[in-house]
ZADO-1210 file (C-alpha; in nm, 4 decimals, padded with zeros to 6 digits):
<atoms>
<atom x="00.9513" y="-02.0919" z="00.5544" code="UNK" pos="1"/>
<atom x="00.6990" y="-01.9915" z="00.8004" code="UNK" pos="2"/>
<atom x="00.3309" y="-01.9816" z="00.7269" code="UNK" pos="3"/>
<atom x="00.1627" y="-01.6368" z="00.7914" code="UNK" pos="4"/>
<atom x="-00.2188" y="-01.6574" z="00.8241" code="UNK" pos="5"/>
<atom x="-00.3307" y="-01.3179" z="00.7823" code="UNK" pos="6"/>
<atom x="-00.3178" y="-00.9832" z="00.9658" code="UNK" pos="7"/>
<atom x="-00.4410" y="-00.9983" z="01.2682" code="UNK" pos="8"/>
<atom x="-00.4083" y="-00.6311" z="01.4875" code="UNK" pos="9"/>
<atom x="-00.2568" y="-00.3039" z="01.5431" code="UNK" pos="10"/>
<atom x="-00.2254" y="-00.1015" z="01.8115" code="UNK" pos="11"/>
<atom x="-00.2052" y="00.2684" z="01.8365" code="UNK" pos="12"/>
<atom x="-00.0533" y="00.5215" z="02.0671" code="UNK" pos="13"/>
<atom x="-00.3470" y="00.8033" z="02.1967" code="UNK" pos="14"/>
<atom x="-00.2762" y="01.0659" z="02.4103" code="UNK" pos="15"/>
<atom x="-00.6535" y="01.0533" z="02.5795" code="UNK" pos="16"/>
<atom x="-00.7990" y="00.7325" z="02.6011" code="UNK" pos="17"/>
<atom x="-01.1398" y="00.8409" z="02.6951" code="UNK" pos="18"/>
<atom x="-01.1455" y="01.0663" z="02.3801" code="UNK" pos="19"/>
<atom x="-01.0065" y="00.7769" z="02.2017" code="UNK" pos="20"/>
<atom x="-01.3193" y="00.5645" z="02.3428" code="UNK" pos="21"/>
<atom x="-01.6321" y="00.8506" z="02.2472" code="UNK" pos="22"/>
<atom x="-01.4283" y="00.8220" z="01.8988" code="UNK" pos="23"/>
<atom x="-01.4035" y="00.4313" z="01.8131" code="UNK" pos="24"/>
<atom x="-01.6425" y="00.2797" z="02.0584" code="UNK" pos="25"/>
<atom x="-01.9411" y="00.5627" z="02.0684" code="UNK" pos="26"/>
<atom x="-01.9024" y="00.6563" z="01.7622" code="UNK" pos="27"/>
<atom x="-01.7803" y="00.4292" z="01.5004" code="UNK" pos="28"/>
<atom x="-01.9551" y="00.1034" z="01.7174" code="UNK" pos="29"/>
<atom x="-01.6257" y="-00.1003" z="01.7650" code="UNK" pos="30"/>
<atom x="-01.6923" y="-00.3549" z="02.1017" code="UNK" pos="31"/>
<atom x="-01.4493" y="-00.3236" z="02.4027" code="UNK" pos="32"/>
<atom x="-01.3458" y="-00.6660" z="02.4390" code="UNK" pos="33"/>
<atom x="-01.1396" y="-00.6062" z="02.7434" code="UNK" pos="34"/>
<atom x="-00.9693" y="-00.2602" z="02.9008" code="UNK" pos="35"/>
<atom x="-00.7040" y="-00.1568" z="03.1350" code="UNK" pos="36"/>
<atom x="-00.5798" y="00.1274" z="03.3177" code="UNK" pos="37"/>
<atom x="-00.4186" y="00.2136" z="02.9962" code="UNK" pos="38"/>
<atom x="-00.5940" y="00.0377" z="02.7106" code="UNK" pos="39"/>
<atom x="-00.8929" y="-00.0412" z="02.5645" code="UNK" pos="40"/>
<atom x="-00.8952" y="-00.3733" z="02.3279" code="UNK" pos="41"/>
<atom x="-01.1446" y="-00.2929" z="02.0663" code="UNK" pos="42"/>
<atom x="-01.2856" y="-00.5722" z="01.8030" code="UNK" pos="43"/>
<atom x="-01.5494" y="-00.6042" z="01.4899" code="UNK" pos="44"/>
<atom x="-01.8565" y="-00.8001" z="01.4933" code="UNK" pos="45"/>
<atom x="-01.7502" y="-01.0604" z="01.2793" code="UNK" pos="46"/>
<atom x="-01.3939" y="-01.1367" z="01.4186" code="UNK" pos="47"/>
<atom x="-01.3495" y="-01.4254" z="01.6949" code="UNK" pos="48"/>
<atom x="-00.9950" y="-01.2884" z="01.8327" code="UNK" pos="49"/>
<atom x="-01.0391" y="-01.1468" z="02.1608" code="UNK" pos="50"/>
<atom x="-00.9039" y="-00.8360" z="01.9799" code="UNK" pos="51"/>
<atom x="-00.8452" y="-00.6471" z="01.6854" code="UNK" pos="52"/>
<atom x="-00.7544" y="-00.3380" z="01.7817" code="UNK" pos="53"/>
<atom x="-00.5785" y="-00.1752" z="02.0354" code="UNK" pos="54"/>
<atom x="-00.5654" y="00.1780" z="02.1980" code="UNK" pos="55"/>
<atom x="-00.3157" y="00.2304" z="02.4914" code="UNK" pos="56"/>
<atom x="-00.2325" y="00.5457" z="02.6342" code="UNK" pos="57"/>
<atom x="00.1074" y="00.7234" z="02.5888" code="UNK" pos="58"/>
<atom x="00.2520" y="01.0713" z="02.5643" code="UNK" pos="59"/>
<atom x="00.2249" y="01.0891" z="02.1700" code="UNK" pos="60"/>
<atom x="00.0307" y="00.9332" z="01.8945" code="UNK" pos="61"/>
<atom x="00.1648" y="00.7464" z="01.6401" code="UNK" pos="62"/>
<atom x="00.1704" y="00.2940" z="01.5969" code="UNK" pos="63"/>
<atom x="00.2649" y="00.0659" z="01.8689" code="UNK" pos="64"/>
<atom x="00.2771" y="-00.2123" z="01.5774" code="UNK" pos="65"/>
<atom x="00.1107" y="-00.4010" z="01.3288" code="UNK" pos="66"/>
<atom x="00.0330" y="-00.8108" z="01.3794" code="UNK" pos="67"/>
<atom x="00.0272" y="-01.1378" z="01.2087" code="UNK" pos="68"/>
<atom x="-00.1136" y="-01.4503" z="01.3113" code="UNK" pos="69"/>
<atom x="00.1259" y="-01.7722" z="01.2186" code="UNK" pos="70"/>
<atom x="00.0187" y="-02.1031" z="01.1823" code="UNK" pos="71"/>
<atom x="00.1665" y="-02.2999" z="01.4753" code="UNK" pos="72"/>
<atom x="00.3949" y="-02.1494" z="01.7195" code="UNK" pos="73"/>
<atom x="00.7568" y="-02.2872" z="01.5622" code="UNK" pos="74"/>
<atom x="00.6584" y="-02.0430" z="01.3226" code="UNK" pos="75"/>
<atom x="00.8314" y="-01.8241" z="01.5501" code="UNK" pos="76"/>
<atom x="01.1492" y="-01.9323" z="01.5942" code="UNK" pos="77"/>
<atom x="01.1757" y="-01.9389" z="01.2239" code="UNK" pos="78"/>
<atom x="01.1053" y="-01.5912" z="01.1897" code="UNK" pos="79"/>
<atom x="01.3370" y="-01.5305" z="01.4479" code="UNK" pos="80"/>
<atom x="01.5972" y="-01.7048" z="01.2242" code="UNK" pos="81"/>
<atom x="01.4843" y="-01.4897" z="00.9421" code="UNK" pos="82"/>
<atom x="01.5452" y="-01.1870" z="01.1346" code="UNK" pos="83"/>
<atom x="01.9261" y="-01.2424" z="01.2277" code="UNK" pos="84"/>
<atom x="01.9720" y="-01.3727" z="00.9221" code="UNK" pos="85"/>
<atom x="01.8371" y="-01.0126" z="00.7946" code="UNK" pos="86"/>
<atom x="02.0452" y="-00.8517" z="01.0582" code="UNK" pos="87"/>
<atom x="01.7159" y="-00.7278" z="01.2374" code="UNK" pos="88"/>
<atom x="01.6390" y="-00.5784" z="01.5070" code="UNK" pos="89"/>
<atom x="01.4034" y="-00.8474" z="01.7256" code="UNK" pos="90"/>
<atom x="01.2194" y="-00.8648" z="02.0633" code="UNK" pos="91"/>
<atom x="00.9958" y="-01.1144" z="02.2658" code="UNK" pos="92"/>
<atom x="00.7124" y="-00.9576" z="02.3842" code="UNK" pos="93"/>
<atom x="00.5515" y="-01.0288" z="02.7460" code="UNK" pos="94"/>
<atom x="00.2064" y="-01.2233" z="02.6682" code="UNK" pos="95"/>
<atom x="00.0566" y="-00.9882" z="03.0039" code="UNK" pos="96"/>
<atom x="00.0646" y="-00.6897" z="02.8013" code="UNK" pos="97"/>
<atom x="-00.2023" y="-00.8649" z="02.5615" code="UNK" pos="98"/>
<atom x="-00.4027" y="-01.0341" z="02.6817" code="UNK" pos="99"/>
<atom x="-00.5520" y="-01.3726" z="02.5759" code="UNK" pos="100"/>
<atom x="-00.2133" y="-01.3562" z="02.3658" code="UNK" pos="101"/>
<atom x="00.0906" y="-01.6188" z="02.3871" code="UNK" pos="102"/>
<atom x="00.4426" y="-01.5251" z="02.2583" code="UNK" pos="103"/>
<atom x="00.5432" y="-01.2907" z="02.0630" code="UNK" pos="104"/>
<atom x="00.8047" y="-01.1848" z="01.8484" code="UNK" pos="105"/>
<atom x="00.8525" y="-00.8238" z="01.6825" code="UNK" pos="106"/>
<atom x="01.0867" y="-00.7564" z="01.4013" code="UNK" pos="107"/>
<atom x="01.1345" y="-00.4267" z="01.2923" code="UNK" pos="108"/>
<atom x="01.1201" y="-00.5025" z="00.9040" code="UNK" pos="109"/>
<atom x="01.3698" y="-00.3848" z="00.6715" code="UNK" pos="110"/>
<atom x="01.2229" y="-00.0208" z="00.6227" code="UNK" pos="111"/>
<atom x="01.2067" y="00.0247" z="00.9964" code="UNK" pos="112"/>
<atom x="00.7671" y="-00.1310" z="01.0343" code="UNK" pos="113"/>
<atom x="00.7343" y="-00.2383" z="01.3806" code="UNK" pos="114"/>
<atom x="00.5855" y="-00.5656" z="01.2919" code="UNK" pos="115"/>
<atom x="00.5302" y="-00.8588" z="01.5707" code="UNK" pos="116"/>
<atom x="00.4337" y="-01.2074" z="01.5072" code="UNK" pos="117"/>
<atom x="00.1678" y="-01.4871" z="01.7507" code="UNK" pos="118"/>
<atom x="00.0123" y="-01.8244" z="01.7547" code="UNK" pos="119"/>
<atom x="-00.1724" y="-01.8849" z="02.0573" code="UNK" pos="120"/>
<atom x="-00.4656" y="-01.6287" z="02.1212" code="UNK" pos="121"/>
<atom x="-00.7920" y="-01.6743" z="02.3275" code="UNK" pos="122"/>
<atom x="-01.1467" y="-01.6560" z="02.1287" code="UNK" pos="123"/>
<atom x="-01.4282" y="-01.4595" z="02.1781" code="UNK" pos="124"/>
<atom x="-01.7923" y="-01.5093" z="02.1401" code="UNK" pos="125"/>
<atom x="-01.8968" y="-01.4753" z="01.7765" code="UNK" pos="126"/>
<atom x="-02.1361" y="-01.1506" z="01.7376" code="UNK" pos="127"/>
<atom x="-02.1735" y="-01.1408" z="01.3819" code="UNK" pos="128"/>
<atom x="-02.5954" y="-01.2408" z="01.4370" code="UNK" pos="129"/>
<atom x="-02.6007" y="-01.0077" z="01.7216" code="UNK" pos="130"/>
<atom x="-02.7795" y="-00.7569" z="01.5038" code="UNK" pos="131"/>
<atom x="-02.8761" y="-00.5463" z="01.8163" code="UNK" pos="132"/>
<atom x="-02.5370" y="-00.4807" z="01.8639" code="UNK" pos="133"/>
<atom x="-02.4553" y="-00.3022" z="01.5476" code="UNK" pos="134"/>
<atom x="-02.3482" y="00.0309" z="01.5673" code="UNK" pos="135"/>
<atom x="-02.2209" y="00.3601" z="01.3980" code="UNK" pos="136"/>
<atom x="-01.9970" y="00.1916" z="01.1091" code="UNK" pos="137"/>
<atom x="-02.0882" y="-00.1864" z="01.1393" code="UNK" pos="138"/>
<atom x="-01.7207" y="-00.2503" z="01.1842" code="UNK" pos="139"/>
<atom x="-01.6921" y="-00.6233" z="01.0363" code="UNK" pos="140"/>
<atom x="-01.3430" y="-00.7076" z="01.1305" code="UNK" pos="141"/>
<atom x="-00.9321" y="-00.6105" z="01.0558" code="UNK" pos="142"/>
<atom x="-00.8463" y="-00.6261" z="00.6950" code="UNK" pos="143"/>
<atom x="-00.4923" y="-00.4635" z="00.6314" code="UNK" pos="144"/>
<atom x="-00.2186" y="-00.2262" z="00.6952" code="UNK" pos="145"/>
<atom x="-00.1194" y="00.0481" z="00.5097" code="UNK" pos="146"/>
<atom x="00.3046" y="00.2039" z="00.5197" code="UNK" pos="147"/>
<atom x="00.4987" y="00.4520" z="00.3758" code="UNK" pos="148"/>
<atom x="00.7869" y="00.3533" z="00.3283" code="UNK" pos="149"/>
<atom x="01.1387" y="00.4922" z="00.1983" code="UNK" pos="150"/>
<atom x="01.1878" y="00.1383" z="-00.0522" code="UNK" pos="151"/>
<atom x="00.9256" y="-00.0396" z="-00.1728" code="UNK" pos="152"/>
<atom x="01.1175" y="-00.2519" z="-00.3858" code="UNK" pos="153"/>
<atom x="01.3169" y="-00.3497" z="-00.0486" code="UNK" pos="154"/>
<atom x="00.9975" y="-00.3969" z="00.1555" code="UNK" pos="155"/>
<atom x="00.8086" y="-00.5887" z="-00.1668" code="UNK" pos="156"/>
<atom x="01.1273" y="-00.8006" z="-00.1976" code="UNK" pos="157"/>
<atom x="01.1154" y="-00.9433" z="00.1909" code="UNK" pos="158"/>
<atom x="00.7556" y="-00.9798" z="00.2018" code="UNK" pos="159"/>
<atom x="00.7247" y="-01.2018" z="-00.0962" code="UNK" pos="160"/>
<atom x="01.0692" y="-01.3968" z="-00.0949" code="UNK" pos="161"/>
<atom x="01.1181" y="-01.4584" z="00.3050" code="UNK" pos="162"/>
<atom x="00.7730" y="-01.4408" z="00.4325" code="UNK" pos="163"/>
<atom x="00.6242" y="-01.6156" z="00.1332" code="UNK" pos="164"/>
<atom x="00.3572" y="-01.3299" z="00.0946" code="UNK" pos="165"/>
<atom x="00.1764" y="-01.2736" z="-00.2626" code="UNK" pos="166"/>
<atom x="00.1289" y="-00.9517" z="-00.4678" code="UNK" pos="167"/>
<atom x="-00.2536" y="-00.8635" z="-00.5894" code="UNK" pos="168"/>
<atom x="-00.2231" y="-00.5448" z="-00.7405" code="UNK" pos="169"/>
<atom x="00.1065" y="-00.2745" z="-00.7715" code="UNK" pos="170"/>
<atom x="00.2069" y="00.0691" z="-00.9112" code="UNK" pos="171"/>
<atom x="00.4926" y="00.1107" z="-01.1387" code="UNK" pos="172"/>
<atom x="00.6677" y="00.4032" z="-01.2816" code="UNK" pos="173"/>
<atom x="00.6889" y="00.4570" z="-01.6606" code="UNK" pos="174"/>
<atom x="01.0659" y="00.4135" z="-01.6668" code="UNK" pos="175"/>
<atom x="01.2333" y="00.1682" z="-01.8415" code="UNK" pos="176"/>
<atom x="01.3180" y="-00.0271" z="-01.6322" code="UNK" pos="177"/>
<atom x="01.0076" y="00.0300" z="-01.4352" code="UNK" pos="178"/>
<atom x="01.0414" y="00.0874" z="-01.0351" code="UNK" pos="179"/>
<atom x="00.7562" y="-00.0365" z="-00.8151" code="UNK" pos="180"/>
<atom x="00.6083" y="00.2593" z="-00.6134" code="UNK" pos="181"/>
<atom x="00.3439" y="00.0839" z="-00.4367" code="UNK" pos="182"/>
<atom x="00.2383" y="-00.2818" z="-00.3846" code="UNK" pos="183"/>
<atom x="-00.0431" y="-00.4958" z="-00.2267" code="UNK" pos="184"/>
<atom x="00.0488" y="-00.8261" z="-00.0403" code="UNK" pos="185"/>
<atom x="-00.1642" y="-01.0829" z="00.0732" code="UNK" pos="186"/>
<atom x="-00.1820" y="-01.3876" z="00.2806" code="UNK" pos="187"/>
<atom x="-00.5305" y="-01.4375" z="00.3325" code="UNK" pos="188"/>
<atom x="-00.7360" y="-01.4692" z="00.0075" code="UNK" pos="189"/>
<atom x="-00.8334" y="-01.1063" z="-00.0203" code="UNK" pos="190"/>
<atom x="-00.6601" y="-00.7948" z="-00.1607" code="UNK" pos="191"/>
<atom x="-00.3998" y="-00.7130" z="00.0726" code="UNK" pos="192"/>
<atom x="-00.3125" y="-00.7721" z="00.4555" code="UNK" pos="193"/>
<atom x="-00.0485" y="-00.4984" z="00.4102" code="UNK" pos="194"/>
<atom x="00.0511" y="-00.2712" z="00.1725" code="UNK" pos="195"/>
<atom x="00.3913" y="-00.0346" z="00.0905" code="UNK" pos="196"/>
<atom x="00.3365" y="00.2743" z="-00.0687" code="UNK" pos="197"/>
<atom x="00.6251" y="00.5000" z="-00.1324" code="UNK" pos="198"/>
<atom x="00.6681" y="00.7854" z="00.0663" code="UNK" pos="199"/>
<atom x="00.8172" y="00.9583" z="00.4109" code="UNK" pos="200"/>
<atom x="00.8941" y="00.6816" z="00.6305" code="UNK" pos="201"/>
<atom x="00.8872" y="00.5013" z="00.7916" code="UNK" pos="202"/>
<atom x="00.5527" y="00.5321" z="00.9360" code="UNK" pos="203"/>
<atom x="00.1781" y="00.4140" z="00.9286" code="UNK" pos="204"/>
<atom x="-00.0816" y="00.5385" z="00.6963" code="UNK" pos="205"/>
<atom x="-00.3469" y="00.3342" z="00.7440" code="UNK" pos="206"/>
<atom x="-00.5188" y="00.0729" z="00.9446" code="UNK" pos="207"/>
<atom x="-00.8168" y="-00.0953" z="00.7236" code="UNK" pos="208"/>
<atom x="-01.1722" y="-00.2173" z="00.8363" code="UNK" pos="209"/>
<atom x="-01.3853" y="-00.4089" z="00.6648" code="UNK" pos="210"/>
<atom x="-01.7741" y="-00.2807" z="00.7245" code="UNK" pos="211"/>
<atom x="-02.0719" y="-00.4795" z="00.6075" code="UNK" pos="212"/>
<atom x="-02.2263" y="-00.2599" z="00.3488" code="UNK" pos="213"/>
<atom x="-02.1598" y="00.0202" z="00.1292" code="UNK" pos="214"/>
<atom x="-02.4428" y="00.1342" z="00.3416" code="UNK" pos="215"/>
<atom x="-02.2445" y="00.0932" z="00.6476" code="UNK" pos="216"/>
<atom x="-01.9899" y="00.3859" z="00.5353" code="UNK" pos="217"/>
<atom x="-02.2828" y="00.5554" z="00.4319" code="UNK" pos="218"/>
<atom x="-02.4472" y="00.5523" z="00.7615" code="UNK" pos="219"/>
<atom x="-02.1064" y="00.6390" z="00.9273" code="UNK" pos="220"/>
<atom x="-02.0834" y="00.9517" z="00.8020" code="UNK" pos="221"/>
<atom x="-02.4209" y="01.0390" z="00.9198" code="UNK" pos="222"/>
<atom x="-02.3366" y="00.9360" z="01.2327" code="UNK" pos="223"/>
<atom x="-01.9816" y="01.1173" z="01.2703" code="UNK" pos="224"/>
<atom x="-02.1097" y="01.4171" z="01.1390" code="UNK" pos="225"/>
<atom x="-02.3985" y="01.3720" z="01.4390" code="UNK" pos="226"/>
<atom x="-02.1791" y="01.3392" z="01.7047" code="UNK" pos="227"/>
<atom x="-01.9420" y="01.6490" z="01.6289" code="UNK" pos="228"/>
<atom x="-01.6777" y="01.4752" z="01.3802" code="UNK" pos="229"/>
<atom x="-01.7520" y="01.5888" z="01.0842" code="UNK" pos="230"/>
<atom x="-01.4078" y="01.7414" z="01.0305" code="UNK" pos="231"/>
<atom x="-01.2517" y="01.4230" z="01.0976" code="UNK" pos="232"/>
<atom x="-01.3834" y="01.2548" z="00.7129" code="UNK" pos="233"/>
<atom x="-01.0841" y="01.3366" z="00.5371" code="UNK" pos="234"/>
<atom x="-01.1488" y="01.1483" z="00.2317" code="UNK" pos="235"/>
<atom x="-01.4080" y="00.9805" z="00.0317" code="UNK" pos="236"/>
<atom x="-01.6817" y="00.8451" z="00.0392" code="UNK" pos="237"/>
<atom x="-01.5589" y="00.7162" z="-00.2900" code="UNK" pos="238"/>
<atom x="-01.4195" y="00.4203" z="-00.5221" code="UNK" pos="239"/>
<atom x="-01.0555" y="00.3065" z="-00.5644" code="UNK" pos="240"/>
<atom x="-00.9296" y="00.1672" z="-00.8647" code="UNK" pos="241"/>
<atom x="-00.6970" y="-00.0257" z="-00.6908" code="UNK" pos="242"/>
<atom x="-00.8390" y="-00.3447" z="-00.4688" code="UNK" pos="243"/>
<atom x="-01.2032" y="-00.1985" z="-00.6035" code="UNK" pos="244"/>
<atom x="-01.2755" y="-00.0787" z="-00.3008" code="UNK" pos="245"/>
<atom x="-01.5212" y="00.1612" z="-00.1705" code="UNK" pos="246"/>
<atom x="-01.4058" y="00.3458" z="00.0624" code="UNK" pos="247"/>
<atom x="-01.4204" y="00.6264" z="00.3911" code="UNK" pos="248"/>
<atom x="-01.0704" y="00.7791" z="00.5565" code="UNK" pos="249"/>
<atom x="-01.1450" y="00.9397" z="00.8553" code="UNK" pos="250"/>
<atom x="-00.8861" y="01.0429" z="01.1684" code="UNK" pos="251"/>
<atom x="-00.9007" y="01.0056" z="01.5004" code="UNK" pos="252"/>
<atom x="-00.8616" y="01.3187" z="01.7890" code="UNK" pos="253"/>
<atom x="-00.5272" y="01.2460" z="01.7883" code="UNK" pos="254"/>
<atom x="-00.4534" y="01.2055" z="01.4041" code="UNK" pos="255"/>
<atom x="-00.3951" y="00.8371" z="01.3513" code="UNK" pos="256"/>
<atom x="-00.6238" y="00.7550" z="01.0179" code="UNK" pos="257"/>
<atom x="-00.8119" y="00.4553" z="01.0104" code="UNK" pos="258"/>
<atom x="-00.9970" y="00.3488" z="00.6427" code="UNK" pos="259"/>
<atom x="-01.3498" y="00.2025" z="00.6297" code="UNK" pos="260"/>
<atom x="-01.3595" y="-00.0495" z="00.3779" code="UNK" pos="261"/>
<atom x="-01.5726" y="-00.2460" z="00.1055" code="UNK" pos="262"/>
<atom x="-01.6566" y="-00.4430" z="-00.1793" code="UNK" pos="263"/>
<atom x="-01.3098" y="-00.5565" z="-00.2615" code="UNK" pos="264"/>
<atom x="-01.2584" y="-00.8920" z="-00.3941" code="UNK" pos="265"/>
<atom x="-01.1707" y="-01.2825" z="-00.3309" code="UNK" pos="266"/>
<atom x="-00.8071" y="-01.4411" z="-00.4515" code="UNK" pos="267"/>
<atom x="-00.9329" y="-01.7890" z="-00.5120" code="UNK" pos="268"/>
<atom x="-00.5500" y="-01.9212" z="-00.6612" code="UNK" pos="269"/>
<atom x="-00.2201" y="-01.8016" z="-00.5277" code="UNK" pos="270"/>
<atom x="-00.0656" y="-01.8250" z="-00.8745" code="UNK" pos="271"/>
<atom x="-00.3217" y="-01.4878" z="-01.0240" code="UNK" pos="272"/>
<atom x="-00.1084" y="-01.2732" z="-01.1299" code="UNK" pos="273"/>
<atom x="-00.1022" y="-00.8713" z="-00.9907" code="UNK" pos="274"/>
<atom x="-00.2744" y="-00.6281" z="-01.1612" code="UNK" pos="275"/>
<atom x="-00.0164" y="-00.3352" z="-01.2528" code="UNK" pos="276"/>
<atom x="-00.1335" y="00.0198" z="-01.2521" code="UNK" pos="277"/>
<atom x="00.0956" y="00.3338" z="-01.4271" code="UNK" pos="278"/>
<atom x="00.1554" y="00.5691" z="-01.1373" code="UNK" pos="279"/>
<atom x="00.0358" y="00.8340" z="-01.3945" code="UNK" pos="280"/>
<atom x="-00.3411" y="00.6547" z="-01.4599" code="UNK" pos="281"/>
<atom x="-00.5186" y="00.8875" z="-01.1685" code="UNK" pos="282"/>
<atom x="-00.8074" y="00.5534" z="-01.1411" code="UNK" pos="283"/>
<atom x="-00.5590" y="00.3768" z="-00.9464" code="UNK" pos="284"/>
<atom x="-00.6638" y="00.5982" z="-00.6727" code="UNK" pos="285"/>
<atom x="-00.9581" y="00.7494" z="-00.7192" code="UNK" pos="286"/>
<atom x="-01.1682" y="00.5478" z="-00.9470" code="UNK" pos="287"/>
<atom x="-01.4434" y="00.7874" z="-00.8746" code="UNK" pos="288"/>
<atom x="-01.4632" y="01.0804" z="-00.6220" code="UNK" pos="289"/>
<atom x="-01.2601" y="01.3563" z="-00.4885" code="UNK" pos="290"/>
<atom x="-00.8662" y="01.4344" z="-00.5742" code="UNK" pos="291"/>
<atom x="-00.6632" y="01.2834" z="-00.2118" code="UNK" pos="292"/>
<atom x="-00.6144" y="01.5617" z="-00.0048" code="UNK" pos="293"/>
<atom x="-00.3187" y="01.7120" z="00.0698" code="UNK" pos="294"/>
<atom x="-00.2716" y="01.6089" z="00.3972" code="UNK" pos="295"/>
<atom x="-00.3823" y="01.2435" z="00.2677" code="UNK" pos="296"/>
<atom x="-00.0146" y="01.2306" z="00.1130" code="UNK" pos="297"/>
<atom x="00.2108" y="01.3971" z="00.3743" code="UNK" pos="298"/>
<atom x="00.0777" y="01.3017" z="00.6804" code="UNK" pos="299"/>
<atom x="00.0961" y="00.9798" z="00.8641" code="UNK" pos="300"/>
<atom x="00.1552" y="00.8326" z="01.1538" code="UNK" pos="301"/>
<atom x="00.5370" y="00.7337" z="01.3309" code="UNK" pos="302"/>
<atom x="00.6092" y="00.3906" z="01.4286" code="UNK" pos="303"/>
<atom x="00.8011" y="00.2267" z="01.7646" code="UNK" pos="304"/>
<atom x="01.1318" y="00.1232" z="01.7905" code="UNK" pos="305"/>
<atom x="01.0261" y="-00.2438" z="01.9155" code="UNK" pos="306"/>
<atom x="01.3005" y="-00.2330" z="02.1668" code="UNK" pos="307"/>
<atom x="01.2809" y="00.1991" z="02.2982" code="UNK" pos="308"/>
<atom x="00.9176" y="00.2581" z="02.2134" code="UNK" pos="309"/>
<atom x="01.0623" y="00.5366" z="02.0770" code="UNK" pos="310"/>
<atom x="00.8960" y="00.6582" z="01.7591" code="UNK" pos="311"/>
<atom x="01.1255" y="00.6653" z="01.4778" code="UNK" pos="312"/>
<atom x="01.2763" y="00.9708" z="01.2984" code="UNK" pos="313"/>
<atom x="01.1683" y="00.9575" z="00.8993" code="UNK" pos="314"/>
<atom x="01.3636" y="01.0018" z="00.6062" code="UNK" pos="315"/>
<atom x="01.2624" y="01.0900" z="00.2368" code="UNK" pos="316"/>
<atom x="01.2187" y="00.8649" z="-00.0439" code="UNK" pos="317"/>
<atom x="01.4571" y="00.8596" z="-00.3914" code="UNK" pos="318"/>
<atom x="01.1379" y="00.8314" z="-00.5619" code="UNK" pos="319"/>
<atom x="00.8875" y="01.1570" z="-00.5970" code="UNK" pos="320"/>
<atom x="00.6525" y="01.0904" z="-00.3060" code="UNK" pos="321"/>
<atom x="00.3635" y="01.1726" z="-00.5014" code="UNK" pos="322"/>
<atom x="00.2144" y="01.1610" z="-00.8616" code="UNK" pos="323"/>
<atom x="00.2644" y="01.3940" z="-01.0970" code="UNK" pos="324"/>
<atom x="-00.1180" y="01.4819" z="-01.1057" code="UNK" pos="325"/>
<atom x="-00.1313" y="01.5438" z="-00.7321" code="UNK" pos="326"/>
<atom x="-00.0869" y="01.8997" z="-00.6177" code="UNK" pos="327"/>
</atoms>
């Protein structure tokens, strides 16, 4: 089985980069680690990647993909063997079109999440004592990936039993037999590097940030209220129950969503077992703060196709794609 490290960084579609750039980099205080014609490669203070974060230019918004560091590069070929195995769609990716980055593989996963898969990747200089530097949110580094998805039970069942993933924390229905609605998974010794939440997909919800402080989303708000954005906090600031977080949605101009995020917690021991929430306990969500927006349910962002760059059409879940308590 290969070993997965931990998420490692997303890139999304924009339709004007140097919007994109007043909106992350101005803004919000991510560093430009390198840029292109077409893309900016953005990164957190803390991380040691050359990048995190990617914007690249294209006609429409939506998610490029999602990335996972491996171990060592044979890692690879296994996953590779995974995929056909899996019957699943698969695609090497030219190491020039990220740079500092070696091979590549993406797999479009089982519920249609552009997904893609490195070893070899060039440091950076460590900024995390480069106080000087820090800016609107403090961005820290990458922490996860949030999808809607059409099965999580499908998605929950690949992660964990052919990518050796773990589960921290899940939603059930009260059925008997219960059906799993949403789920956390983890590689790294934190919450979640990417979570499946039932809904319209398949498509991107979220990309999570880790900021220093609950200060930090404090101070971001400030900030992108200062510079003209107010409209773009969607949700929060406020507590989940789930992964403890506190946390601050906010979109971009085009409206990808990016979460800042907090005071979660440490996974010491692979064998804790998840925490299981009733889809009907409203905490899950909102431990304290506002009811989710509407639009924080129904809209999202579309994904590639790995071999078109196409985005995907979407489909409806057999499960409600909301709680009962959600109007």
């Amino acid at each position: 089985m290969p070993t997965i490290l931990r998420s490692a960084h997303a890139e999304y579609r924009v339709t004007d980069l140097e919007a994109a750039r007043h909106f992350y980099v101005e803004t919000l205080g991510f560093l430009v680690t390198r840029e292109t014609q077409d893309a900016l490669f953005l990164g957190g203070m803390e991380e040691r990647d050359l990048f995190s974060f990617v914007l690249r230019k294209a006609e429409s918004p939506g998610l490029s993909h999602v990335a996972f560091r491996v171990e060592k590069e044979t890692d690879l070929d296994a996953l590779q063997q995974i995929a056909a195995e899996d019957e699943l769609p698969t695609v090497w990716v030219n190491p020039d079109g990220e740079p500092g980055q070696g091979r590549a593989l993406r797999i479009q996963d089982p519920n249609g999440i552009p997904i893609e898969f490195f070893h070899k990747h060039t440091r950076r200089d460590w900024q995390i004592q480069h106080f000087h530097k820090y800016r609107g949110a403090s961005v820290m580094r990458l922490d996860h990936f949030n999808c809607q998805v059409t099965d999580v039970q499908k998605g929950y069942d690949w992660y964990t039993k052919r990518l050796n993933f773990h589960c921290s924390e899940y939603t059930a229905t009260d059925d008997q037999p219960e059906k799993i609605w949403a789920a956390w998974l983890h590689r790294k010794q934190n919450v979640h590097d990417i979570a499946l939440m039932n809904g319209v997909g398949p498509r991107l919800h979220h990309i999570g940030f880790w900021v220093y402080d609950r200060t930090s989303i404090l101070t971001a708000c400030d900030v992108l209220a200062s510079m003209g954005y107010a409209s773009s906090i969607e949700r929060g600031p406020g507590r989940h129950g789930i992964s403890n977080a506190f946390f601050l949605y906010v979109r971009d101009p085009d409206g990808n969503r990016i979460e800042l995020f907090t005071s979660d917690y440490l996974l010491s021991d692979w064998d804790m077992p998840p925490v299981r929430w009733s889809l009907s306990d409203p905490r899950r969500a909102t431990f304290w703060g506002h009811i989710p927006p509407k639009s924080w349910f129904d809209e999202a962002s579309f994904v590639e196709d790995i071999r078109t760059h196409e985005l995907l059409p979407v489909s409806s879940p057999p499960l409600k794609d909301r709680p009962e308590f959600v109007t």
